[in-house]
C-alpha positions, 0 to 999 in steps of 0.5 A: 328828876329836876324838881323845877319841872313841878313849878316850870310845867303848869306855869308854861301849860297855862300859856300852852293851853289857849293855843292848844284850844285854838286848835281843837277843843278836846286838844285844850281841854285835856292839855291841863290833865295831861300837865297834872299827870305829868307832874303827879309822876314827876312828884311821885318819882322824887318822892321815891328818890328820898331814901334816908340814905339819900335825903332831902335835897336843894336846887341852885337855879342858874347856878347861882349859889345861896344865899344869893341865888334862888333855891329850891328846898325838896324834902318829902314835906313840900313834895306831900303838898305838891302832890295835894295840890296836883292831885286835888285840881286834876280831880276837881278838872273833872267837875270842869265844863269843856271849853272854861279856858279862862278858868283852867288857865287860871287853874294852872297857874295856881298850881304852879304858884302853889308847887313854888310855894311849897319848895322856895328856899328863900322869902323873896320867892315865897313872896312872889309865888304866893302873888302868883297864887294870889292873882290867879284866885281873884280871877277864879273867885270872879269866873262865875260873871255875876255882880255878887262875885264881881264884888266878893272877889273886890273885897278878897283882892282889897284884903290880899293886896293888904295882906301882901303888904304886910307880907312883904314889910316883914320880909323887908324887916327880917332882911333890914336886920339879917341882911339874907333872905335864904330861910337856911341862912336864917335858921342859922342867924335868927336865935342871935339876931331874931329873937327880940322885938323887931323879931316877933314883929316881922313874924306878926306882920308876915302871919297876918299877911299869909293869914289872909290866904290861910283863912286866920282870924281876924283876916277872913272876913273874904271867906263866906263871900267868896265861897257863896259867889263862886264855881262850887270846884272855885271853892273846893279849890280855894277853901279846900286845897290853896290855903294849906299851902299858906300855912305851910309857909308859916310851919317853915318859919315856925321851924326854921326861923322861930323854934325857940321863938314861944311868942310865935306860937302862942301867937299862931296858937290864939289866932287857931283858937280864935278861928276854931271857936268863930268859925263854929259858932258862925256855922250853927248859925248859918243859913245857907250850905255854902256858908255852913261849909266856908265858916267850917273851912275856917275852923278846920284851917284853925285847928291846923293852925293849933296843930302847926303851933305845938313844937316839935314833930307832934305838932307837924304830924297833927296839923299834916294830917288834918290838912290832908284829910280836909284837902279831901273832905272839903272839896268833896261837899262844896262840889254838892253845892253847885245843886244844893246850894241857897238855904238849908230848907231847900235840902229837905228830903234831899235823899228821897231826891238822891240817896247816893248823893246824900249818902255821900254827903253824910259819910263826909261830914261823920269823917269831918266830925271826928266819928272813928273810924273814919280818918277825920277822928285819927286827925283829931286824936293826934292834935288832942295828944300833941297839944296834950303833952305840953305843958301850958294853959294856953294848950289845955285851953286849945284842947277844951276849944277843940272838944267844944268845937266838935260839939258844936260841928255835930250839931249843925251836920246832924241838921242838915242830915235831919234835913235830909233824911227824916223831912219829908221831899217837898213840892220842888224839891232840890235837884239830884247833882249832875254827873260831873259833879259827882264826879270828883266828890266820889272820887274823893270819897273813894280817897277818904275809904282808901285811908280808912284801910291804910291808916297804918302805912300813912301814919308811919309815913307821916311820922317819917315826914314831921320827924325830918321836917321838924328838925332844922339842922337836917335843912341846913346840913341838905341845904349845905351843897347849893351854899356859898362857901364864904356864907356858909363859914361866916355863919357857923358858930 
């Protein structure tokens, strides 16, 4: 099965859709999940193929070969992404209003960039997808119509169009100074031609860049804006799902381009601390639902930044694990936000209102928190041993920042539940989430429990995941194939 078809189908369903609605409603509203279920078993298809005799495997497009043509890298690495990308916007479709065309054609092409993203071989169509991904979210950021989302979504374009920027000045500095783009070819040049100055500038500017999408410190002021503005399934899928693809770009730099590189991961690693701790500290503060679950998205994608700075497999196995787990947690609570959301007083007595809502809402946060033995607390354990095994100060702090964090997260969760269940229900009290809505949150909860009985086979998998994607060598021998001969021999020492 030809891993294009991951990035062709959504991208073409988001101009098929219109025209599908054109011709009957129910036609257009389940064009989109018939795209997503198409791709999840196409995903799933060359997930199987992938055997250790087999391998990962490259895609020259047109038959242009690197470093000159377009490549696809398809290891089981970029297919766990696009399988979180897929198989997170078809559930959060159900949450969806039959007949929102804009949206869910908004929705397509963001998993269409996303799916790009994750399987580019090469920084020019890193790029250009992530401007795909980029445009569709100031679109889905704004489609709730009002003045207030007209405005959060100004100031996210105004951030990302900088970002963007400074994005592409990195890319155009690595190419001034290696004269490739095709990441297998710099892995191969970037220990003698990147390792200095200019090197550690460009990885700057594109970590800054990608940082906006990513949710890093200092670049996030967009975040609690947004998610108050927009469509509860707008923040699911952009807090929730979107930003992990960022920073799996930054892990295959980290990987390929700057392994032996200490500056690059001191640098992640600071702006993951930094993000744990403003993150925290912002939603013990907080007033509002919405903006207790965006300054807790931030600290969450901080700890994957943590994660994804610790070298080796340790480090990949970390941060995949707790991007999964707040690819399912997150979008599950931002979707009680559509009933819920405004100020925290308002969830008083909610479960005298609700208790299956309220219920789930708890499990949830106990899970984001850490509590055993939900999944939540075997993504935390893997961070502290890998983080643990190194030995640094920078590292022993990041530990200490992840413990404080924690405290801190428990104490805001525990008010809100305190809200919720031992206040008692109010005059007017909130109102219990409709059935849409709760759809895709019991959906997600029943993924959570899954892996509550399955840690064992998923923590072998991941294993087997971070292993190979954690070696450089094992990209460039998979990518060898698709590689011009003269390249290929130009480049090997």
């Amino acid at each position: 099965m030809n891993a294009i078809w991951l990035v062709a189908l959504p991208l073409l369903g988001a101009f098929i859709l219109p025209i599908m609605y054109r011709r009957s409603t129910m036609l257009g509203y389940w064009t989109g999940p018939f795209i997503l279920l198409v791709n999840l078993a196409i995903a799933f298809e060359i997930w199987r193929s992938i055997t250790p005799e087999q391998g990962a495997h490259s895609i020259a497009m047109g038959g242009f070969k690197a470093p000159l043509g377009i490549v696809f890298y398809v290891d089981k690495l970029a297919l766990l992404f696009v399988i979180m990308v897929v198989l997170g916007t078809l559930i959060l479709w159900l949450g969806n209003k039959i007949g929102q065309i804009r949206e869910e054609t908004l929705l397509l092409l963001i998993v269409g960039g996303s799916c790009g993203l994750a399987l580019s071989g090469d920084l020019f169509n890193i790029y250009v997808f992530y401007e795909i991904v980029a445009v569709a979210s100031y679109g889905l950021a704004a489609s709730r119509g009002t003045g207030a989302g007209y405005a959060a979504s100004l100031r996210f374009l105004i951030l990302s169009a900088l970002g963007s920027s400074l994005l592409l000045l990195g890319i155009a500095l690595i190419y001034a100074v290696t004269g490739t783009l095709n990441l297998s070819h710099l892995a191969e040049l970037a220990p003698e031609l990147l390792n200095g100055t200019v090197g550690i500038v460009a990885f700057a500017l594109m970590l800054i860049g990608l940082g906006v999408k990513a949710e890093l410190f200092p670049i996030n002021t967009w975040v609690p804006e947004v998610y108050m503005t927009a469509p509860a399934r707008v923040s699911a899928l952009l807090g929730g799902i979107v930003s992990k693809l960022a920073l799996l770009v930054i892990l295959r730099f980290l990987i390929l381009i700057y392994a032996d590189n200490t500056e690059a991961h001191l640098l992640l690693l600071n702006l993951g601390i930094l993000g744990v701790i403003s993150g925290e500290l912002a939603a013990l503060r907080a007033t509002d639902l919405r903006q207790v679950l965006a300054y807790s998205s931030i600290a969450q994608l901080g700890l994957v930044a943590i994660a994804f700075a610790i070298p080796g497999p340790a480090g990949v196995i970390a941060g995949i694990a707790i991007a999964l787990h707040h690819a399912i947690v997150k979008p599950a609570l931002f979707m009680f936000t559509e009933a819920w959301g405004g100020q925290l007083a308002r969830l008083a007595g909610a479960a005298k209102v609700s208790m299956l809502s309220s219920l789930l809402f708890l499990v949830l946060t106990l899970s984001l928190v850490g509590i055993p033995p939900l999944p939540g607390f075997w993504a935390k354990l893997l961070l502290l041993k890998g983080a643990l095994a190194i030995e640094s100060n920078w590292y022993q702090m990041a530990i200490a920042v992840i413990l404080i964090a924690t405290v801190i997260e428990t104490a805001y969760f525990i008010r809100i539940a305190r809200l919720m269940f031992q206040q008692p229900k109010p005059e007017k009290p909130v109102s219990a989430p409709e059935s849409r809505e709760l759809a895709p949150a019991l959906a997600l909860v029943a993924l959570l429990l899954l892996s509550v009985l399955t840690v064992g086979p998923i923590s072998q998998s991941l294993t087997a995941v971070a292993s190979e994607a954690a070696d450089k060598n094992v990209y460039i021998d998979q990518t060898s194939s698709v590689f011009q001969e003269s390249f290929k021999s130009s480049t090997k020492p």
